[in-house]
PASEBA-1860 file (N, C-alpha, C; in nm, 3 decimals):
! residues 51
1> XXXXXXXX> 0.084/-0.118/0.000/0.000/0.000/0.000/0.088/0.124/0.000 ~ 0.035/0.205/-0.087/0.137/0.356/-0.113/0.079/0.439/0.035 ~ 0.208/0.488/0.062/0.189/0.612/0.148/0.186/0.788/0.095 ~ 0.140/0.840/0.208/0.150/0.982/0.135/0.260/1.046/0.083 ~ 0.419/0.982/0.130/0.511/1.008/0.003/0.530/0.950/-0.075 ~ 0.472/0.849/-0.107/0.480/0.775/-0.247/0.413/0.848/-0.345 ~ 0.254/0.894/-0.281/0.171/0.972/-0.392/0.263/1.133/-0.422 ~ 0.307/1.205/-0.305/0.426/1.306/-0.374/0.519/1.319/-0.441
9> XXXXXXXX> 0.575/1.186/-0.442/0.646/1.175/-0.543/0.664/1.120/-0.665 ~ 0.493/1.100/-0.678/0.465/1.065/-0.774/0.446/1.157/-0.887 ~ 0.307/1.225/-0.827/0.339/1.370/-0.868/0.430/1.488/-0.863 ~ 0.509/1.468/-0.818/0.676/1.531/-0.855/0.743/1.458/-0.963 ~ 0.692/1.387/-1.020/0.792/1.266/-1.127/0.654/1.320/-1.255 ~ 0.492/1.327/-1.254/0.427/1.351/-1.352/0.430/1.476/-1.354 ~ 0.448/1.555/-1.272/0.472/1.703/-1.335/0.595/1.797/-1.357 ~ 0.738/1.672/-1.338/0.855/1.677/-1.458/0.806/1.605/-1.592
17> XXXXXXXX> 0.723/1.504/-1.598/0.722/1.439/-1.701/0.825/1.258/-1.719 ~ 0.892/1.263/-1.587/0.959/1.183/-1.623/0.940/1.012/-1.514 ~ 0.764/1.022/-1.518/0.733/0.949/-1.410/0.675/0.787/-1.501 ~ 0.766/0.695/-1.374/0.716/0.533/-1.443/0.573/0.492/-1.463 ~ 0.562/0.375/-1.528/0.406/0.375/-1.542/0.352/0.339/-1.380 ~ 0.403/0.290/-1.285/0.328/0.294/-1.131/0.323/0.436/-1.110 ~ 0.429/0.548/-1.134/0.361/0.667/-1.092/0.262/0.728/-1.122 ~ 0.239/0.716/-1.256/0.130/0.770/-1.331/0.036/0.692/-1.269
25> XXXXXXXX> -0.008/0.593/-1.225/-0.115/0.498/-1.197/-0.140/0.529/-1.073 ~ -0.046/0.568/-0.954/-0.073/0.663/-0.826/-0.120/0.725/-0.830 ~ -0.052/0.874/-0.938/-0.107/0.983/-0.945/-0.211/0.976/-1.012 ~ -0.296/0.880/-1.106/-0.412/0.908/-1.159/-0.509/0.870/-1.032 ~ -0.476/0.750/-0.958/-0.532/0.747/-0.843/-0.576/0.860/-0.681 ~ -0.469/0.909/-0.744/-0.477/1.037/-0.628/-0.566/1.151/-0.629 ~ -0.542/1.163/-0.770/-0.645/1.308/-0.880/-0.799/1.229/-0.808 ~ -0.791/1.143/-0.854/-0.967/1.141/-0.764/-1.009/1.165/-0.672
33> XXXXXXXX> -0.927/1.172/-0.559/-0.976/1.251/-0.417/-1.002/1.341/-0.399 ~ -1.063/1.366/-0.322/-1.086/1.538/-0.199/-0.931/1.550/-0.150 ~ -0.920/1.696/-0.160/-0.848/1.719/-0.058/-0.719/1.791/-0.092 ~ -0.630/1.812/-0.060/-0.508/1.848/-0.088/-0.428/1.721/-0.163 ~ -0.398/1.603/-0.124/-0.370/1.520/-0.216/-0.398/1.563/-0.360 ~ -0.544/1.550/-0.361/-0.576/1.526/-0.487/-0.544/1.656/-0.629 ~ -0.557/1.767/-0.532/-0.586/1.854/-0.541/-0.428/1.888/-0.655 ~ -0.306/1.827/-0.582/-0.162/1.841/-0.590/-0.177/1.745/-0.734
41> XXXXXXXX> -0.252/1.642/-0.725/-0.192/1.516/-0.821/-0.294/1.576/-0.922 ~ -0.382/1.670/-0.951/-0.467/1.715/-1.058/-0.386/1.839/-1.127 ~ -0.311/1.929/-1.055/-0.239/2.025/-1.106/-0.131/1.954/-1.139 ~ -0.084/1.831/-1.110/0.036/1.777/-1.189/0.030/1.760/-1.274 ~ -0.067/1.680/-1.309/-0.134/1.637/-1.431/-0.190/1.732/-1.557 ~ -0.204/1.847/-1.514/-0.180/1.981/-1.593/-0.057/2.047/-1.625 ~ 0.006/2.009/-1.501/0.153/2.076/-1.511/0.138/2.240/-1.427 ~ 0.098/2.219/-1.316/0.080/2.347/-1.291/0.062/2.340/-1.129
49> XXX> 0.122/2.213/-1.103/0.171/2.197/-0.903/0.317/2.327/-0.889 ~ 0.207/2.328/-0.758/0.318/2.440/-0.683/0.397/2.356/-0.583 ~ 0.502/2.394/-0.591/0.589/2.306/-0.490/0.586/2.440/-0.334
END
């Protein structure tokens, strides 16, 4: 089971672009939540997380 730094650095790896296919599969998992998580792994996915 992923923890909450697994999902950050997941989305730190999809919003360089240079993330494996488990990250992408975190971070698409993450984008579905409430919350700040999700919130982080949806602007990655745009390209537009604030660090």
């Amino acid at each position: 089971m992923a923890n909450r730094d697994d999902y950050r650095r997941a989305a730190d790896a999809v919003q360089r672009g240079n993330a494996t296919k488990q990250q992408r599969e975190l971070n698409d998992r993450a984008a579905k939540q409430a919350g700040s998580m999700g919130n982080d792994a949806r602007a990655a996915q745009r390209g537009q997380k604030r660090w």
